[in-house]
C-alpha positions, 0 to 999 in steps of 0.5 A: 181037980179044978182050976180056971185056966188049964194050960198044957206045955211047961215051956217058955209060953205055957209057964209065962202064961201061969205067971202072968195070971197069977199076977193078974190073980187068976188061978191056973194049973199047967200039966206037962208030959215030960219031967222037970229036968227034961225040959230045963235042958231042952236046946232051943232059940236064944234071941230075945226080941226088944218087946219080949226083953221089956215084957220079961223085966216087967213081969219081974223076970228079966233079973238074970237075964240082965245080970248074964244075958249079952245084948246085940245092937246089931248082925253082921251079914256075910256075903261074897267074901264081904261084911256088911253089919245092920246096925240095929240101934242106929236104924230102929233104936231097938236092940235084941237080948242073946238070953237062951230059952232053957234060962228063960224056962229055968227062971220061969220055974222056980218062979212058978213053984216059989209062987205057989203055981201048980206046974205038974211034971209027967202029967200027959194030957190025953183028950180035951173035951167040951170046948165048944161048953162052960165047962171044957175038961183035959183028961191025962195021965199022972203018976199011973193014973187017968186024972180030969182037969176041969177049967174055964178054958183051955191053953194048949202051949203043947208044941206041934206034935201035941193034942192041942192042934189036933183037938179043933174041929176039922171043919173050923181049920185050915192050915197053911205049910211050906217046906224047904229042901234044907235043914240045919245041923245045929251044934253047941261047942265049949269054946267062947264066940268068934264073933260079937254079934250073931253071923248070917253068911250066904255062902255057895256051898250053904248058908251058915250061922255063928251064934251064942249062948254065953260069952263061953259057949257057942251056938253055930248051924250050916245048911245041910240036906235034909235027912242029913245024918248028924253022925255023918258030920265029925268035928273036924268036918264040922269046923272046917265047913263053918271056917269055909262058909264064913271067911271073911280076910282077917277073921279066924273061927275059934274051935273047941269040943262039940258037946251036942248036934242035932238036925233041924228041919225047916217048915213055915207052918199056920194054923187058923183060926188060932182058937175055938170055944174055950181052947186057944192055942199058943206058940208052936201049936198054932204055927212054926217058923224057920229059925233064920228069922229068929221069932219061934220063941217071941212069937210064942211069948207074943201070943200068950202075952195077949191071951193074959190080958184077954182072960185079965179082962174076962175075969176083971170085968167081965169083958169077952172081946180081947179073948174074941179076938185074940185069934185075929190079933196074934195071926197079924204079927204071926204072918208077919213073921212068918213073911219075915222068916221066909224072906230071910230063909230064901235071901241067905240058902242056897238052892244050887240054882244059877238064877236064884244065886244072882239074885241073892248077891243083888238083894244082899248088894242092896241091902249093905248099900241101902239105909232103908232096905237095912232098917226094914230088916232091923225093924222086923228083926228086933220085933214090932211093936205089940199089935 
């Protein structure tokens, strides 16, 4: 089989990848390990920044998730039994969709197969070979069979544990990590949203998280050690740290049937450079993000947004330098979210130190106090213009 772009991951990066070369008139086929069912239904991120929402209704998939979507023009921060809520409208003019990532994979697709896209489910790549050539190959399985994806170049849009990462050359490669001492025990719970807008509480039993997916379903995370055991935390348990964690006078926690959980470590993790010869990789094969910030799924459609128009380039006119410096262009807005995210994640955890509490409630205190401290938060948070 041939093709020009190989792309491997049919996640929200990989698929947008396809669909925006075929627009461009580009040929691409996508392999992906797991089956299409599987990947529909994968729980991840729900925020979508300002410019990811534009870059969705411009590529013409933006339909549904204006039709069902819930659009945020702010947070609210809850700290030391007090609210304060970042208008994010009001401070930057931008505001956020809440517009879940398996919606956003589910309409990528059916546009996908409805266009003619070659998106082969249980095909799992094995190797990637001849990156360093005209002519880089992808070896996989598919269907028993050890099958050649021959292409122009290579996307790996396959996630940290793919073979993407791992098939730059060591000695081209640095990578940057921190890890943190917590984790979150994410939930998803029947019950419609307690609050508005998404929650982020300080709290000194941990950090706490309201969030949604629908105006019927809700997506809520405490702080928890790390190595927790899902199963250790029953419902009961569960409502009651969350009621704790986020009281404010006046407010009531809504309370229904949890139907997931799950565990989430949290790492900040950059892989440089983010291309080699005829590979590049996207989204969570070149760096991870803690979720606090929201930006693992924006910067992931970020980095194959600019990817599109550099192979746009090449096989429109021939021009090389946007694919040459796509690596130095998407780290600029990875490292700013990976700032952003980090500072968020140390603002809002708690770490059981006397020092580091001090200092959360005063940068808290200043942020609901100061108009700039809040719109550098609103800025960052709604997404920065495309480098």
């Amino acid at each position: 089989m041939r093709t020009r772009v190989g792309i491997i991951g049919a996640g929200p990066a990989g698929l947008l990848l396809s669909h925006l070369l075929h627009l461009a008139g580009i040929e691409s086929v996508v392999l992906e390990t797991r089956d299409r069912a599987y990947v529909e239904a994968r729980q991840r991120a729900g925020v979508v920044e300002h410019g990811v929402a534009r870059l969705l209704r411009h590529s013409g998939l933006g339909e549904r998730m204006d039709r069902e979507g819930i659009t945020h023009d702010g947070i609210e921060l809850r700290f030391d039994g007090r609210s304060h809520r970042v208008d994010f409208s009001d401070l930057c003019g931008r505001s956020v969709e809440i517009w879940a990532q398996t919606e956003i994979v589910k309409d990528l697709t059916a546009r996908r197969l409805a266009d003619g896209g070659q998106v082969l489910f249980g095909a799992r790549a094995t190797a990637i070979e001849g990156i360093e050539t005209d002519s880089p190959r992808v070896r996989h399985t598919l269907e028993g069979r050890e099958e050649v994806l021959e292409c122009d170049y290579v996307a790996a849009c396959d996630g940290f544990h793919g073979i993407g990462r791992r098939s730059l050359p060591e000695g081209v490669v640095r990578t940057f990590e921190r890890l943190y001492p917590f984790s979150w025990l994410g939930v998803l719970a029947d019950v419609p949203p307690s609050c508005e807008e998404l929650v982020y509480a300080r709290h000194e039993r941990g950090f706490a998280l309201h969030s949604m997916r629908s105006e019927e379903v809700s997506r809520l995370y405490l702080q928890v050690p790390n190595g927790t055991d899902p199963d250790d935390w029953p419902e009961e348990r569960v409502w009651e740290e969350l009621a704790e964690r986020m009281a404010v006078p006046g407010w009531e926690l809504r309370r229904g049937p949890l139907t997931s959980k799950g565990l989430t470590p949290m790492r900040s993790l950059v892989t440089e450079p983010m291309s080699h010869g005829r590979l590049y990789l996207a989204g969570d094969a070149a760096h991870i993000v803690p979720p606090t910030g929201a930006k693992g799924l924006n910067l992931a459609l970020h980095d194959v947004a600019l990817l599109a128009e550099g192979l746009r380039a090449r096989y429109t006119h021939g021009g090389t330098g946007a694919l040459e410096n796509y690596s130095a262009a998407a780290l600029r807005r990875v490292w700013r979210a990976e700032h952003f995210s980090y500072w968020m994640t140390t603002l809002l955890h708690t770490s059981g130190d006397a020092f580091d509490h001090r200092l959360q409630l005063s940068h808290l205190e200043y942020l609901a106090s100061s108009r700039a401290a809040s719109t550098q938060l609103a800025e960052n948070y709604t997404g920065l213009p495309h480098p």
